[in-house]
Structures are given as structure tokens and as C-alpha cells.
HTML snippet that shows the backbone in 3Dmol.js (N, CA, C, O; Angstrom):
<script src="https://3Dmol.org/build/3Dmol-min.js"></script>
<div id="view" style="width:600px;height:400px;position:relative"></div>
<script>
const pdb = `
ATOM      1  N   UNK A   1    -115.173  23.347  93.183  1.00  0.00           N
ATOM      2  CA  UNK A   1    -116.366  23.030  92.439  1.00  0.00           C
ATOM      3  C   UNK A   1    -117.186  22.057  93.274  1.00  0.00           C
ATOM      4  O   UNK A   1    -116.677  21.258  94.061  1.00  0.00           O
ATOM      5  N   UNK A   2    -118.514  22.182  93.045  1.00  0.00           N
ATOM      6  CA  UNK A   2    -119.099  21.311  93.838  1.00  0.00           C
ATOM      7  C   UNK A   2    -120.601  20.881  93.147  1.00  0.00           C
ATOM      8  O   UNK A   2    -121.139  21.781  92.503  1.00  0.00           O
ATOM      9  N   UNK A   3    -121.407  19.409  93.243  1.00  0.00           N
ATOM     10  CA  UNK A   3    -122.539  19.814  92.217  1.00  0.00           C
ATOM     11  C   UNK A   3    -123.843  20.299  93.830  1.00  0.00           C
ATOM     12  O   UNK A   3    -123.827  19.994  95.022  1.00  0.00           O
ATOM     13  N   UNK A   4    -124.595  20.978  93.141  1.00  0.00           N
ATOM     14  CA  UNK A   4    -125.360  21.904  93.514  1.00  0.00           C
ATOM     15  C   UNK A   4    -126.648  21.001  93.733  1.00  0.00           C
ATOM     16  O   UNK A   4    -127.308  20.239  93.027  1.00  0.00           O
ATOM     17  N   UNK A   5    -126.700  21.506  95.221  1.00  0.00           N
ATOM     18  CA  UNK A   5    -128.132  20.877  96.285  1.00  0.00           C
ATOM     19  C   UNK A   5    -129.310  20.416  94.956  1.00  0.00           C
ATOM     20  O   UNK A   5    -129.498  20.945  93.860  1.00  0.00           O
ATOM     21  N   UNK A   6    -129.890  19.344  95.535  1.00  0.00           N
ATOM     22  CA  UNK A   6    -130.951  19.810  94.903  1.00  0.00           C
ATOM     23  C   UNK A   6    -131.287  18.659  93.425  1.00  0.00           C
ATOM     24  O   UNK A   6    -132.324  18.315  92.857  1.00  0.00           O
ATOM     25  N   UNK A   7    -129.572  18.284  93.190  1.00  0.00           N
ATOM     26  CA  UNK A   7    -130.059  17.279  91.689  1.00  0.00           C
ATOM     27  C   UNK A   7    -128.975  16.063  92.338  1.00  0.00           C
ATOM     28  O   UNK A   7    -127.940  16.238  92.980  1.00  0.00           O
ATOM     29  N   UNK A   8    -129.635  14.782  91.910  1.00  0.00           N
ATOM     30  CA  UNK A   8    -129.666  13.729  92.003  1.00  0.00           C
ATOM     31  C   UNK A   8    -129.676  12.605  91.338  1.00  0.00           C
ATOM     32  O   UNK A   8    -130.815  12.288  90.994  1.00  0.00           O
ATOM     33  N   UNK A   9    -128.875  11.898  91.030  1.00  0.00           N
ATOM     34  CA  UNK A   9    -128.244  10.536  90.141  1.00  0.00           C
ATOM     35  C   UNK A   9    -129.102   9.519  91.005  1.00  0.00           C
ATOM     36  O   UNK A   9    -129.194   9.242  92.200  1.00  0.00           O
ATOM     37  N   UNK A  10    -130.038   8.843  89.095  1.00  0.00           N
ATOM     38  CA  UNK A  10    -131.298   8.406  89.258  1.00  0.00           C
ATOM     39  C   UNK A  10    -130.513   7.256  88.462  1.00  0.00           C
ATOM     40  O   UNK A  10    -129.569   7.669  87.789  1.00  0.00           O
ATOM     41  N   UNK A  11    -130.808   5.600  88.432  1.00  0.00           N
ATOM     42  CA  UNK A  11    -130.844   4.463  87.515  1.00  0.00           C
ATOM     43  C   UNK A  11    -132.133   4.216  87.507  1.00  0.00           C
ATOM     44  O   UNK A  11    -132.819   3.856  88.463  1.00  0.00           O
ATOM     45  N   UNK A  12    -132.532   4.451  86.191  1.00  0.00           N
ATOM     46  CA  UNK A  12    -133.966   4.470  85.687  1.00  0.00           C
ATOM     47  C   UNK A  12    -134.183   3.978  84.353  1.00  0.00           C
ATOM     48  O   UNK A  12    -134.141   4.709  83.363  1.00  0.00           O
ATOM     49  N   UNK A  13    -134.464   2.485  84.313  1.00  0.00           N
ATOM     50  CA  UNK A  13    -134.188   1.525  82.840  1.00  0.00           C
ATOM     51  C   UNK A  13    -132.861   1.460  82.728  1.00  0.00           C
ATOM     52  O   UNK A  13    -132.413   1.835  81.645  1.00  0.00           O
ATOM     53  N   UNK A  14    -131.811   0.950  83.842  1.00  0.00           N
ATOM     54  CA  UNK A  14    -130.612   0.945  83.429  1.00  0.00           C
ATOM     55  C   UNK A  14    -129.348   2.066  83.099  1.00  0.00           C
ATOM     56  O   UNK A  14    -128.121   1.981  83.153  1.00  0.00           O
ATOM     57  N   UNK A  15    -130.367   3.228  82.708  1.00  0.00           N
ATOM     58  CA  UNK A  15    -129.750   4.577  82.582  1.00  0.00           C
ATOM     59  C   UNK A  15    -129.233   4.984  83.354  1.00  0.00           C
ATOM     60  O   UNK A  15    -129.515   4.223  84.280  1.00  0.00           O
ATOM     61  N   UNK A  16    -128.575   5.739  83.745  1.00  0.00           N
ATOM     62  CA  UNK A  16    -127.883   7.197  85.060  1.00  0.00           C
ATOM     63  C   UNK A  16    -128.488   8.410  84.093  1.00  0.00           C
ATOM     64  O   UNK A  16    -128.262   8.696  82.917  1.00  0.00           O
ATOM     65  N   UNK A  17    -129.403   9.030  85.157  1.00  0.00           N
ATOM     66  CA  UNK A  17    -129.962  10.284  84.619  1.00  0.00           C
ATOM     67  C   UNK A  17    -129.773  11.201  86.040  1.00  0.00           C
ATOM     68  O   UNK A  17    -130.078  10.797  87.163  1.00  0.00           O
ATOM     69  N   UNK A  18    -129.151  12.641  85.693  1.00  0.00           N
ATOM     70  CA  UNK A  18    -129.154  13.662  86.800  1.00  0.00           C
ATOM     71  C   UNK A  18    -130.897  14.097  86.452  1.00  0.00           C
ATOM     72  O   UNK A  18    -131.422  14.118  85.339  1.00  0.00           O
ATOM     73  N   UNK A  19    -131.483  14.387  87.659  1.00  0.00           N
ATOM     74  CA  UNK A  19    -132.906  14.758  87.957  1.00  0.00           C
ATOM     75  C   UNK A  19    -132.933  15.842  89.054  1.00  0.00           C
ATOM     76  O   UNK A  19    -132.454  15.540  90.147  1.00  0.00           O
ATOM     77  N   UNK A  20    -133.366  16.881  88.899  1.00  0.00           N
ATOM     78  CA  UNK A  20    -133.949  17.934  89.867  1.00  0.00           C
ATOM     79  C   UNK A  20    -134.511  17.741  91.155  1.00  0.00           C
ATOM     80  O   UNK A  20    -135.499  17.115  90.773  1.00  0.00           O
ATOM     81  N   UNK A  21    -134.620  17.787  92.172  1.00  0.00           N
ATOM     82  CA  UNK A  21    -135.830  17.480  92.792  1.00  0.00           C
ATOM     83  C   UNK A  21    -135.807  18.940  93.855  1.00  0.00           C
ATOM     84  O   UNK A  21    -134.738  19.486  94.129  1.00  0.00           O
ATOM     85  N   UNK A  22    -137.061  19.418  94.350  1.00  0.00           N
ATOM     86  CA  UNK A  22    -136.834  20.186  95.002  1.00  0.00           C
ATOM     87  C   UNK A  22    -136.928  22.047  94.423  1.00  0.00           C
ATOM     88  O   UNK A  22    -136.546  22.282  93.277  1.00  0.00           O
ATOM     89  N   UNK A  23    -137.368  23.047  95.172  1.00  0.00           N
ATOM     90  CA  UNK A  23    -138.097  24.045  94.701  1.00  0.00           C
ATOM     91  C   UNK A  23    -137.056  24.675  93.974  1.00  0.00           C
ATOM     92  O   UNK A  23    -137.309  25.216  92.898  1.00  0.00           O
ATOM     93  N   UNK A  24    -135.766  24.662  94.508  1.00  0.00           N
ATOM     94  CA  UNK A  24    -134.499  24.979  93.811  1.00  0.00           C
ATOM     95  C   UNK A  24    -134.264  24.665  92.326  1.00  0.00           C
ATOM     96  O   UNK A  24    -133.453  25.299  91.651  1.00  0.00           O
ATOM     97  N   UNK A  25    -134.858  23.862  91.946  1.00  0.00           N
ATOM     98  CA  UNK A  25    -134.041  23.417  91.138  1.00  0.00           C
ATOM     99  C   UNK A  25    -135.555  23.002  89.962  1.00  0.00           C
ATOM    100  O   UNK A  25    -135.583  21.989  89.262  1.00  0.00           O
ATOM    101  N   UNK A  26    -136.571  23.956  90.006  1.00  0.00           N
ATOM    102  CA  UNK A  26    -137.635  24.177  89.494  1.00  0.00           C
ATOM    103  C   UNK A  26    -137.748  24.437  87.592  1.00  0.00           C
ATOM    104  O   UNK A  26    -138.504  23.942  86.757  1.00  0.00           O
ATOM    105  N   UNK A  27    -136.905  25.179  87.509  1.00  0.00           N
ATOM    106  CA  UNK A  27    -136.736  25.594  86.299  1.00  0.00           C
ATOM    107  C   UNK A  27    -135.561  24.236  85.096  1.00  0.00           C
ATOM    108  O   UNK A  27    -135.324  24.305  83.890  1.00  0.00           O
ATOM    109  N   UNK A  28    -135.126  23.214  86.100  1.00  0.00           N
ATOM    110  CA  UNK A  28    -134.434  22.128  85.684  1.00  0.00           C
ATOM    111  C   UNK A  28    -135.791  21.225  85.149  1.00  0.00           C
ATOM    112  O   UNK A  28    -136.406  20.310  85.695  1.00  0.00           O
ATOM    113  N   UNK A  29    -135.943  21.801  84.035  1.00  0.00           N
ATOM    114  CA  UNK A  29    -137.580  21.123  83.912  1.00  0.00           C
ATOM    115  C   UNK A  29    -136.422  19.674  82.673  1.00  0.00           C
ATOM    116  O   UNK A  29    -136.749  19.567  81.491  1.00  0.00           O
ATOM    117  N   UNK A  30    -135.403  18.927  83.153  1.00  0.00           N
ATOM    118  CA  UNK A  30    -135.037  17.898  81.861  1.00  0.00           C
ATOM    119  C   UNK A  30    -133.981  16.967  82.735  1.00  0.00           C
ATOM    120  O   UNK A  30    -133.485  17.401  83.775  1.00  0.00           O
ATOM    121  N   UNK A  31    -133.771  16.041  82.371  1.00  0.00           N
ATOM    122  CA  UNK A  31    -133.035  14.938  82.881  1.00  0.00           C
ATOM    123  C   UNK A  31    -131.465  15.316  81.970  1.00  0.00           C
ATOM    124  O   UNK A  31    -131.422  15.909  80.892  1.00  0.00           O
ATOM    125  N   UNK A  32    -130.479  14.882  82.613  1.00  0.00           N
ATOM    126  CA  UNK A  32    -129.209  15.131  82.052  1.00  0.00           C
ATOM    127  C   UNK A  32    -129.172  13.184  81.968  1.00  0.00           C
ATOM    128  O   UNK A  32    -129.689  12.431  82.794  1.00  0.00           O
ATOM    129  N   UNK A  33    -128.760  12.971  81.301  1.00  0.00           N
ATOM    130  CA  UNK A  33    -128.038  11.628  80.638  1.00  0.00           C
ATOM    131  C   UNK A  33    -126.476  11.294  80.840  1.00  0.00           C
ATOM    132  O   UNK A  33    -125.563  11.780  80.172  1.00  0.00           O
ATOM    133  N   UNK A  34    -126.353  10.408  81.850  1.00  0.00           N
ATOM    134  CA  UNK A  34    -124.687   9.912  82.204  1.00  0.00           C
ATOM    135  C   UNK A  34    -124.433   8.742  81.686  1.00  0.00           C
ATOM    136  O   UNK A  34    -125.434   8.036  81.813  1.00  0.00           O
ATOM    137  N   UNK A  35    -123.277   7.998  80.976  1.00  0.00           N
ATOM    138  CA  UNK A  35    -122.733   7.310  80.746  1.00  0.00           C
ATOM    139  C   UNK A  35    -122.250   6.394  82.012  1.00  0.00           C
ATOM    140  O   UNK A  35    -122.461   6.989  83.069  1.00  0.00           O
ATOM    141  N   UNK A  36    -121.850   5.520  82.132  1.00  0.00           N
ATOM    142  CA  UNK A  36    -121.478   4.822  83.362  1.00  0.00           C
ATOM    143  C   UNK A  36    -120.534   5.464  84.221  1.00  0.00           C
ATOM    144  O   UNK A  36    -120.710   5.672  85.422  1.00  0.00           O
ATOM    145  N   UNK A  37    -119.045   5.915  83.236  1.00  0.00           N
ATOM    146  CA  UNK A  37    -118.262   6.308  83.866  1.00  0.00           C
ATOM    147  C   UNK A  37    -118.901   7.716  84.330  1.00  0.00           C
ATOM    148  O   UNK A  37    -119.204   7.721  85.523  1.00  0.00           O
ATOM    149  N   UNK A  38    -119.138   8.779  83.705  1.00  0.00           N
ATOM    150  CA  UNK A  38    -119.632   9.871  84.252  1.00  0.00           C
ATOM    151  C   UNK A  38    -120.491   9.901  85.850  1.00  0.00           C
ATOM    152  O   UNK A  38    -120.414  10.644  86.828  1.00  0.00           O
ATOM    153  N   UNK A  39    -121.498   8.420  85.436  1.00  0.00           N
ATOM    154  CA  UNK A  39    -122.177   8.399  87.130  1.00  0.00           C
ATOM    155  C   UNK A  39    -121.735   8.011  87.959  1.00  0.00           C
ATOM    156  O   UNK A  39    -122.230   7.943  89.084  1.00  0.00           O
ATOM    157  N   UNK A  40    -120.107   7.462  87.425  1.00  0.00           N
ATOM    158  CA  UNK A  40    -119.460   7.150  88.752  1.00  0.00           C
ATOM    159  C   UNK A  40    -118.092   8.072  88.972  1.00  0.00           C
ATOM    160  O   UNK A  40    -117.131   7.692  89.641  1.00  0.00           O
ATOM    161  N   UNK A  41    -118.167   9.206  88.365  1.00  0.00           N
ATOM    162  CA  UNK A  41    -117.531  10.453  88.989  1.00  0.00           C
ATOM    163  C   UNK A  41    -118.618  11.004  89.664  1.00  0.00           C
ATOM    164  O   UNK A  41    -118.391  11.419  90.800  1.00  0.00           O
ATOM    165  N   UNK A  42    -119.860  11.112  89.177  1.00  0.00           N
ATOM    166  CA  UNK A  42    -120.828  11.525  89.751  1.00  0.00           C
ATOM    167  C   UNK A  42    -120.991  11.480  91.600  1.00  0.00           C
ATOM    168  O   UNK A  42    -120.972  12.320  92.500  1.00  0.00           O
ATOM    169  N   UNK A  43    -121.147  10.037  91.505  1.00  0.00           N
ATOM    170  CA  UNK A  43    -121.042   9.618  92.795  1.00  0.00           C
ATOM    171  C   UNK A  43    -120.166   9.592  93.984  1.00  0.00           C
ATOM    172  O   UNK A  43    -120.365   9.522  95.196  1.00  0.00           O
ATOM    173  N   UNK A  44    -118.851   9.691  93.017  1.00  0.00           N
ATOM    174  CA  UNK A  44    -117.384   9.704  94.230  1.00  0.00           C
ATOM    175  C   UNK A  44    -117.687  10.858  94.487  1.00  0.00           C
ATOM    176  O   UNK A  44    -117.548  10.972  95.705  1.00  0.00           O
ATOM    177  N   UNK A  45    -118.208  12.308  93.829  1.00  0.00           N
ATOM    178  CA  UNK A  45    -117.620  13.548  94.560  1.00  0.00           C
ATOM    179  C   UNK A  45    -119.034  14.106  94.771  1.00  0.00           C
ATOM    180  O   UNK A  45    -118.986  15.335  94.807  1.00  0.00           O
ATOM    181  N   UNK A  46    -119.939  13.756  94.882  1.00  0.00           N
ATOM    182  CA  UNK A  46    -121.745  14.206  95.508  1.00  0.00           C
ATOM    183  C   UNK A  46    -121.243  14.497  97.127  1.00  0.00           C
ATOM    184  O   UNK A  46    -120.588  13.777  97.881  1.00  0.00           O
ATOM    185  N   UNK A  47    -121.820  15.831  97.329  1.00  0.00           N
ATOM    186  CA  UNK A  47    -121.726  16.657  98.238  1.00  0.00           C
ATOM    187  C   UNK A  47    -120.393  17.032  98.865  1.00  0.00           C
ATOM    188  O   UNK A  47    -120.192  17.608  99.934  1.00  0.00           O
ATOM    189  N   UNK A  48    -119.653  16.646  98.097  1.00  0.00           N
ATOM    190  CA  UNK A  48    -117.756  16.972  98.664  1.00  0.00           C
ATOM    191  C   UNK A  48    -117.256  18.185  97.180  1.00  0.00           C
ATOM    192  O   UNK A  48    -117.557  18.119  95.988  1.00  0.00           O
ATOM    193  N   UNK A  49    -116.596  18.972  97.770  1.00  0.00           N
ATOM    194  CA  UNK A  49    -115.910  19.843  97.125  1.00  0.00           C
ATOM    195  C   UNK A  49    -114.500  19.139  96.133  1.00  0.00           C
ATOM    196  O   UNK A  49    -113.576  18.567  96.712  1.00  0.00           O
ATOM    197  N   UNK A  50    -114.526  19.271  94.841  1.00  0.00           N
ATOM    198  CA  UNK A  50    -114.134  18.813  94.037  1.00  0.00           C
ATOM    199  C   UNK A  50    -113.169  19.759  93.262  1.00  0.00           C
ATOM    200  O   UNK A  50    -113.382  20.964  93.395  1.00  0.00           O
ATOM    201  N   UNK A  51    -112.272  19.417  92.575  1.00  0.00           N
ATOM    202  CA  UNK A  51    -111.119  19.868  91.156  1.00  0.00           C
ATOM    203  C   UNK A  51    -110.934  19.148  90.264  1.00  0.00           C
ATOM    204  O   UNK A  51    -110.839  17.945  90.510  1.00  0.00           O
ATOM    205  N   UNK A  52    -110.815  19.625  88.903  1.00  0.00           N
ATOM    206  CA  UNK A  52    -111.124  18.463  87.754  1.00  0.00           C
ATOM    207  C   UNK A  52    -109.660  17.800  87.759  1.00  0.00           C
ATOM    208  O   UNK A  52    -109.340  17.184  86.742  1.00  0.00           O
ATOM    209  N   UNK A  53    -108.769  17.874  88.798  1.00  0.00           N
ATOM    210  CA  UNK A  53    -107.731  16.991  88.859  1.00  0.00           C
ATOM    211  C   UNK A  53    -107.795  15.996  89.523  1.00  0.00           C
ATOM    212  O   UNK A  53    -107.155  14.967  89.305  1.00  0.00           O
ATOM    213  N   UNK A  54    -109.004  16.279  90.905  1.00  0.00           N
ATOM    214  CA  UNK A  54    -109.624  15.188  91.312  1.00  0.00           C
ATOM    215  C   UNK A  54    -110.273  13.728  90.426  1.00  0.00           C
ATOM    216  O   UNK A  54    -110.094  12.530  90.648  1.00  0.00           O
ATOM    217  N   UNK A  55    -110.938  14.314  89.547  1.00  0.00           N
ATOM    218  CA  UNK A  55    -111.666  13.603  88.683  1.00  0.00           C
ATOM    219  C   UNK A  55    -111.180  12.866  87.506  1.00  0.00           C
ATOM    220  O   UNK A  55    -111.729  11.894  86.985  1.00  0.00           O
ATOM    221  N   UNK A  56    -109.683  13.652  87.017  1.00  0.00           N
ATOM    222  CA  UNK A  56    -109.112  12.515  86.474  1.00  0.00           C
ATOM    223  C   UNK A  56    -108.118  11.816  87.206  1.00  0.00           C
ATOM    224  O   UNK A  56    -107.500  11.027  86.491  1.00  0.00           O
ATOM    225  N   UNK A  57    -107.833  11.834  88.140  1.00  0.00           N
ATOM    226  CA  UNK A  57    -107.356  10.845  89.692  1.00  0.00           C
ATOM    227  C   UNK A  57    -108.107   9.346  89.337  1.00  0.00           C
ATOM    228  O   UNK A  57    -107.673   8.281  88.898  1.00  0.00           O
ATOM    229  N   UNK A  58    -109.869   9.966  89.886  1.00  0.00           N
ATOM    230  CA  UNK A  58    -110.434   8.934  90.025  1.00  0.00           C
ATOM    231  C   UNK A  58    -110.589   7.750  88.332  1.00  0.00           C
ATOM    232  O   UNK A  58    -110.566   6.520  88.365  1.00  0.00           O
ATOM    233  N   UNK A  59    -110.697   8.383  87.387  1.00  0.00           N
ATOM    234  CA  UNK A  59    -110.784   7.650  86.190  1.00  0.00           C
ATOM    235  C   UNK A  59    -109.515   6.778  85.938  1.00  0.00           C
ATOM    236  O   UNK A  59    -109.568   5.754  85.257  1.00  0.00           O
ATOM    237  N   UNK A  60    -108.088   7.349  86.667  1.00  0.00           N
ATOM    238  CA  UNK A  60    -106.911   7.024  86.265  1.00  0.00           C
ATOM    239  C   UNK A  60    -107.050   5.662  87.383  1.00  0.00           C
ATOM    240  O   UNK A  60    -106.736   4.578  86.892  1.00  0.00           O
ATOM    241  N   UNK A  61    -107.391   5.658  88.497  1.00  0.00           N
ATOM    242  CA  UNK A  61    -107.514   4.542  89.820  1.00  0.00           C
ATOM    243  C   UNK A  61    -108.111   3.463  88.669  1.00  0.00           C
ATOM    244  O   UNK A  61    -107.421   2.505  88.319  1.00  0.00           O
ATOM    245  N   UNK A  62    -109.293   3.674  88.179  1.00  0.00           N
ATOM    246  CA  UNK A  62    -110.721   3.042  87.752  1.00  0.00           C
ATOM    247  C   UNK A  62    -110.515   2.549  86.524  1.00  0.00           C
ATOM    248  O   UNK A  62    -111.018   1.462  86.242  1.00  0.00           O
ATOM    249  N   UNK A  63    -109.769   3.232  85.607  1.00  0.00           N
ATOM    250  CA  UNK A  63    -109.663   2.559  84.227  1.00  0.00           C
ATOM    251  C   UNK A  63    -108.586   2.669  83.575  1.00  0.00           C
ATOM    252  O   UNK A  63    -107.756   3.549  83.808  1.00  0.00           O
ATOM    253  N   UNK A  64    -108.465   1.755  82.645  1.00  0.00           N
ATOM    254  CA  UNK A  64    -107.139   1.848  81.825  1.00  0.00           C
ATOM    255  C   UNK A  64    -107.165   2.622  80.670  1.00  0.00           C
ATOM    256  O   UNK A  64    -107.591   2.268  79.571  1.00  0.00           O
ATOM    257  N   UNK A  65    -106.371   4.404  81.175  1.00  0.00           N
ATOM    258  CA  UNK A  65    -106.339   5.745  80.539  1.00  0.00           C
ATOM    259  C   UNK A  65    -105.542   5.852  80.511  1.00  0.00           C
ATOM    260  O   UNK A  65    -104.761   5.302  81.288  1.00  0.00           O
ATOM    261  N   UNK A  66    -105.107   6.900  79.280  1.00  0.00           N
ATOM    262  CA  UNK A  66    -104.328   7.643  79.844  1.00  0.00           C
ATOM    263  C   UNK A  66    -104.370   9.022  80.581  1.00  0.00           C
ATOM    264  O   UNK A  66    -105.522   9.456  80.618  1.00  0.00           O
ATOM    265  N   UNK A  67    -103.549   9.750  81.115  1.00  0.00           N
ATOM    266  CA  UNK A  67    -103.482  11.007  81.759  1.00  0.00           C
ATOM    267  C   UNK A  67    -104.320  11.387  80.714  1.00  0.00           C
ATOM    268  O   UNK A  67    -105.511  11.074  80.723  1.00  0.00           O
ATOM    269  N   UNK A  68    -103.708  12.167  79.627  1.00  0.00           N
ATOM    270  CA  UNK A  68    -104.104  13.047  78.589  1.00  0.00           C
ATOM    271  C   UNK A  68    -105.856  12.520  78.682  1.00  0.00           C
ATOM    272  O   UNK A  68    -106.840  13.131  79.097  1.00  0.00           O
ATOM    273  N   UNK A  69    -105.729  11.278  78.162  1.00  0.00           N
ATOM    274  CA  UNK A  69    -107.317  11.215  77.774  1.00  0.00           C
ATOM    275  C   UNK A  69    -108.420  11.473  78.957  1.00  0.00           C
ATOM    276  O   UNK A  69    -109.524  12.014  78.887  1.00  0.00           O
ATOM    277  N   UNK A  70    -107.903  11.038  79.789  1.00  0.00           N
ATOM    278  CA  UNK A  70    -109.066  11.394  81.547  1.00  0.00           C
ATOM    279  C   UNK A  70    -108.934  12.970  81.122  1.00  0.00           C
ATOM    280  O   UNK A  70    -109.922  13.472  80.585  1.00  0.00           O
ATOM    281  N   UNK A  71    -108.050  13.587  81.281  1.00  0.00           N
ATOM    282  CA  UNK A  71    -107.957  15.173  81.488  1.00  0.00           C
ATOM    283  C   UNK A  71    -109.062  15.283  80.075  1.00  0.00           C
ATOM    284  O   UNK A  71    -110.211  15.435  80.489  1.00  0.00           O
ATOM    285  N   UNK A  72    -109.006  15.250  78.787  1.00  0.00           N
ATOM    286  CA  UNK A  72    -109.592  15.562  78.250  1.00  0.00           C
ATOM    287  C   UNK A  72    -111.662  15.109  78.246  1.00  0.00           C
ATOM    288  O   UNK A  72    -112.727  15.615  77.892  1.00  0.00           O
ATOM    289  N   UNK A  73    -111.158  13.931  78.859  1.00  0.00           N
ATOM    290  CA  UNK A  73    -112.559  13.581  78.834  1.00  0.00           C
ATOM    291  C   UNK A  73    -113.248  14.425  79.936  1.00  0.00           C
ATOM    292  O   UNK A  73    -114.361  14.936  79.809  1.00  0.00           O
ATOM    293  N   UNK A  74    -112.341  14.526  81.192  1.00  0.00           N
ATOM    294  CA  UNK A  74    -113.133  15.089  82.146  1.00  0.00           C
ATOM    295  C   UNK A  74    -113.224  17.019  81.762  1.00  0.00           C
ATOM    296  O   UNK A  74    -113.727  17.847  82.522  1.00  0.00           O
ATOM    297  N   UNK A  75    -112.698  17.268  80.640  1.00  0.00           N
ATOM    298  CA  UNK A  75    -113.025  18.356  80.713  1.00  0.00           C
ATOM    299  C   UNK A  75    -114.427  18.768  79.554  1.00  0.00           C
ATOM    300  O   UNK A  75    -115.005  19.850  79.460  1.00  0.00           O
ATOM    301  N   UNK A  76    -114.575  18.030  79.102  1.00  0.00           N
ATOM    302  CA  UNK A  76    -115.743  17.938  78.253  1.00  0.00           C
ATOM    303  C   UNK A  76    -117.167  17.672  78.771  1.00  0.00           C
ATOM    304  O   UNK A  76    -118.257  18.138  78.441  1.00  0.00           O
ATOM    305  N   UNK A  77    -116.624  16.348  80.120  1.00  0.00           N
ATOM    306  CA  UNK A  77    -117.917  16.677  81.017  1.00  0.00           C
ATOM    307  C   UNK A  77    -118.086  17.748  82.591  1.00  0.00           C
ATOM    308  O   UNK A  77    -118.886  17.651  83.521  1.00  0.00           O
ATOM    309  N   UNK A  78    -117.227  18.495  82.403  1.00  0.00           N
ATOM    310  CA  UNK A  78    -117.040  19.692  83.271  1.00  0.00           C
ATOM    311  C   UNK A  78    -117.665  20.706  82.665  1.00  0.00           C
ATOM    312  O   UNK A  78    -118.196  21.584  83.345  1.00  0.00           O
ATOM    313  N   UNK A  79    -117.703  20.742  80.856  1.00  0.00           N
ATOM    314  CA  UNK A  79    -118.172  21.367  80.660  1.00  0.00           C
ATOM    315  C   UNK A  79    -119.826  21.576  80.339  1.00  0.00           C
ATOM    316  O   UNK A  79    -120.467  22.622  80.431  1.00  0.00           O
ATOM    317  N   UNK A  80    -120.306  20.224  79.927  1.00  0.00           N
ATOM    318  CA  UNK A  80    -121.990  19.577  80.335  1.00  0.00           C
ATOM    319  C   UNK A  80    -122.122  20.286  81.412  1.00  0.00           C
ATOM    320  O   UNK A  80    -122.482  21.459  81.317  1.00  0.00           O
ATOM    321  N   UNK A  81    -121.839  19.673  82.713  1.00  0.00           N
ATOM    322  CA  UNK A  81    -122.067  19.421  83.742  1.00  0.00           C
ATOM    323  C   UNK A  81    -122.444  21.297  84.538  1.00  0.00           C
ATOM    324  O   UNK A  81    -123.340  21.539  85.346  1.00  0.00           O
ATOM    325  N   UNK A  82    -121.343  22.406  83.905  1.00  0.00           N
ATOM    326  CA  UNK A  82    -121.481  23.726  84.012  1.00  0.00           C
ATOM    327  C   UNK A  82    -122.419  24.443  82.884  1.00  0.00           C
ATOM    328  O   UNK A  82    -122.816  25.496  83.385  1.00  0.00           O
ATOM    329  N   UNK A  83    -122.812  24.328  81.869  1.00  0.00           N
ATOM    330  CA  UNK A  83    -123.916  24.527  80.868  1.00  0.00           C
ATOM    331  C   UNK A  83    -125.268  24.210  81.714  1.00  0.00           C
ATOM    332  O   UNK A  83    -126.116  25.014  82.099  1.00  0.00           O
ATOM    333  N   UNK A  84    -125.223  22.911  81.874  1.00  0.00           N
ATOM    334  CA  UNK A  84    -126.393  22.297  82.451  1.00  0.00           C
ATOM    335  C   UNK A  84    -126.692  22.934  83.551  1.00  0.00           C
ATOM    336  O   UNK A  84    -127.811  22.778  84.041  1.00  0.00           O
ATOM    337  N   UNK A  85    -125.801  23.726  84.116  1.00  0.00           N
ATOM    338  CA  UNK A  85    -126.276  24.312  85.316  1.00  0.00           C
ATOM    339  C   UNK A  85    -126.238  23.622  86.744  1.00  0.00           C
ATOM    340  O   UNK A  85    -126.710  24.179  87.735  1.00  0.00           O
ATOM    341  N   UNK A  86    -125.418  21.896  86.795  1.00  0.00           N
ATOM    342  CA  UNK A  86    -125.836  21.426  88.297  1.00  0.00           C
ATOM    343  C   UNK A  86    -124.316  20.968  88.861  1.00  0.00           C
ATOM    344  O   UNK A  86    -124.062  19.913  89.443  1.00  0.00           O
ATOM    345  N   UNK A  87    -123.341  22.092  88.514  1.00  0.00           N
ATOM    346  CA  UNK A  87    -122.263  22.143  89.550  1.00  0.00           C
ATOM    347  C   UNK A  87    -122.432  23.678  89.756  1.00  0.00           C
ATOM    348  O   UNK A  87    -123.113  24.402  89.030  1.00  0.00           O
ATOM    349  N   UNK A  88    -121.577  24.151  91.060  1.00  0.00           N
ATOM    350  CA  UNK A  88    -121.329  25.610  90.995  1.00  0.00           C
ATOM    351  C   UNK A  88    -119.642  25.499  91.397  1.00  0.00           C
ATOM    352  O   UNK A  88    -119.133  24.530  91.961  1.00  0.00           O
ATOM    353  N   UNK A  89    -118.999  26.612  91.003  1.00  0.00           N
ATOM    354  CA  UNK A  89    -117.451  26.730  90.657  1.00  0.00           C
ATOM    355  C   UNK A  89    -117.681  27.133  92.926  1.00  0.00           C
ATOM    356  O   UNK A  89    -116.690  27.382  93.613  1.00  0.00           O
TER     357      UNK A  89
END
`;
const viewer = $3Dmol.createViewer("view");
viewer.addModel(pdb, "pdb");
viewer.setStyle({}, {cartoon: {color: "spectrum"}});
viewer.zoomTo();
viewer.render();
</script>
């Protein structure tokens, strides 16, 4: 999995918002909304090829989780994140 050329993690009023930029990514006419932790999975795996086992790795390093709950959380924003259109498998 990887997120797809083109969108970009913005702090804008404090927020983390994914933003489009670029002819690609034209029809992304809306900002996606991240939570802290989300923009900082965001950021560890921007332009590197990724697995959502990766991602609860990094939450498990970063915060006090458990397994179960990273796995579940990260699969809820795996699934945003593929709706929304700005990872590709």
C-alpha cells in the first residue's frame, strides 16, 4: 500500500488536513481531516510502501495500546484513507 502522488498533509489552524495538489488529483475537490495520531502515521509512511502491520508497529512504539486496539484503529483508518481515494493497494 502506498498513499498516492499528489496529496499532502497540511497544519492549517492547528488541524492536519490531507489536500490535493496537482492535475492528478483534480477531482479531490475536499480536504480529508486527521486527528494527530492519524497525521503521524501519515507522515512515517509518505512516499514509502506500507502494510497495516506496519502501522500498528508504529502506534504500538508511540503510544500506550494495545495490539488489538492499534489493529483495530488502524483498520478503520485504512479504511477512510481507501474510500477517500489517497492510498493505492
Amino acid at each position: 500500500m502506498k498513499i498516492k502522488e499528489g496529496f499532502i498533509l497540511r497544519k492549517i489552524c492547528g488541524e492536519y488536513v490531507v489536500v490535493g495538489e496537482g492535475l492528478a488529483q483534480v477531482n479531490f475537490n475536499k480536504m480529508l481531516s486527521l486527528n494527530e495520531s492519524a497525521a503521524y502515521l501519515w507522515e512515517q509512511v509518505a512516499g514509502k510502501e506500507f502494510t497495516s502491520e506496519d502501522l500498528v508497529r508504529l502506534l504500538l512504539d508511540k503510544y500506550e495500546v494495545s495490539a488489538e486496539q492499534a489493529a483495530a484503529d488502524v483498520q478503520k483508518l485504512l479504511d477512510i484513507w481507501v474510500e477517500q481515494g489517497v492510498v493505492e493497494a
